[in-house]
C-alpha positions in Angstrom: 9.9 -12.6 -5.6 10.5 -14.3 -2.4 8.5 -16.6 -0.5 5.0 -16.4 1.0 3.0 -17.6 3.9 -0.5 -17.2 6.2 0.6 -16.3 9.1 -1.4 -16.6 12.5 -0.6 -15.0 16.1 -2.0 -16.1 19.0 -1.8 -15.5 22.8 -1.7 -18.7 24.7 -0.9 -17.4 28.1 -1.3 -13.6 29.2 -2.8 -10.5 28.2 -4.5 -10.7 24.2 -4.2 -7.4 23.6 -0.2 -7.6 23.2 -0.8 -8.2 19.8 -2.0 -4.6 18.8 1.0 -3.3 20.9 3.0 -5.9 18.8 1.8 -4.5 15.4 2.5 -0.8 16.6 6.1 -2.4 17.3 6.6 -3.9 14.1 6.0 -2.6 10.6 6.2 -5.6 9.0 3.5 -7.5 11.2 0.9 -5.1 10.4 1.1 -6.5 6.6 1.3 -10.4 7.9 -2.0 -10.5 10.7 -4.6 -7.9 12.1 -5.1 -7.0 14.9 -7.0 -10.4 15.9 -3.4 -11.9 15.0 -5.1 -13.5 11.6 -3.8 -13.7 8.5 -5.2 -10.4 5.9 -3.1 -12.7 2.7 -0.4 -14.4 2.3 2.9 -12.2 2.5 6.6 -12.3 3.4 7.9 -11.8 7.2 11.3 -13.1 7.2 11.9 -11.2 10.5 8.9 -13.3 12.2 11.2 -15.2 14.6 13.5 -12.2 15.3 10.2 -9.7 16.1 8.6 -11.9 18.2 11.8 -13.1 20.2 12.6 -9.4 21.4 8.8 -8.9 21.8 8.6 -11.7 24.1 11.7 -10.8 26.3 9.6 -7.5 26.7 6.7 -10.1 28.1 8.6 -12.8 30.0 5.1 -14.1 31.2 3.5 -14.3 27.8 2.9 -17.5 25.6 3.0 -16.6 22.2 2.0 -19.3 19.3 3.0 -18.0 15.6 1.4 -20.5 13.1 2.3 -20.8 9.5 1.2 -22.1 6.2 3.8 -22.0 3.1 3.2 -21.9 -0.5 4.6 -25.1 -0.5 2.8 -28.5 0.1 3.0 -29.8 3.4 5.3 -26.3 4.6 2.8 -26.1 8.2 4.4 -25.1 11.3 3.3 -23.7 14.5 6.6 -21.2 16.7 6.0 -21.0 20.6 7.6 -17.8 21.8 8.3 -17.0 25.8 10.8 -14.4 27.1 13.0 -14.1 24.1 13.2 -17.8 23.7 11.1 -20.1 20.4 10.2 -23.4 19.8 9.3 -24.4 16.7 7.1 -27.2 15.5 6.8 -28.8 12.1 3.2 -30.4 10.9 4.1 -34.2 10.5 2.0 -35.7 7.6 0.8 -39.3 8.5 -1.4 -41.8 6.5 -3.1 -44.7 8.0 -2.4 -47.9 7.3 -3.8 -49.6 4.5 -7.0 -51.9 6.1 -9.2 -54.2 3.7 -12.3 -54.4 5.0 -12.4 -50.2 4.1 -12.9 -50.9 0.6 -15.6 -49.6 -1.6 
């Protein structure tokens, strides 16, 4: 079964058309984003972090942002990716605080 998610490549810093090259490179890309680096469906790419940490080494110049949305609630992320190293960030949900005089 496993699990599934939108995935979302972008090119922060350096050339944008690494991410054709990038889906010639890796099989199981070309099933998670096009070659705009959106999301065609949901799918599974468990290798994600490994792809795009050997891709990156390749482009130690390039700033690479891997965004993420999980089947399950909340599950948003966004993975920054230069030469071979990652950074990952986690969506934090926040509510405001409760205020009276927004009342209906």
């Amino acid at each position: 079964m496993g699990y599934y998610t939108h995935f979302n490549l972008r090119i922060l810093e350096g050339n944008p058309y690494l991410i054709e090259d990038f889906r010639e490179k890796y099989e199981s890309a070309k099933f998670a984003i096009n070659e705009n680096g959106e999301s065609r469906d949901s799918t599974k790419w468990y290798d994600n972090e490994k792809d795009l940490r050997a891709f990156s080494k390749k482009h130690p110049t390039t700033l690479f942002e891997l965004s993420g949305e999980g089947e399950d609630s909340g599950d948003q992320w966004k993975k920054y990716f230069k030469n071979g190293k990652m950074q990952t960030c986690r969506a934090a949900i926040t509510f405001e605080p409760f205020n009276e005089s927004k009342l209906q």
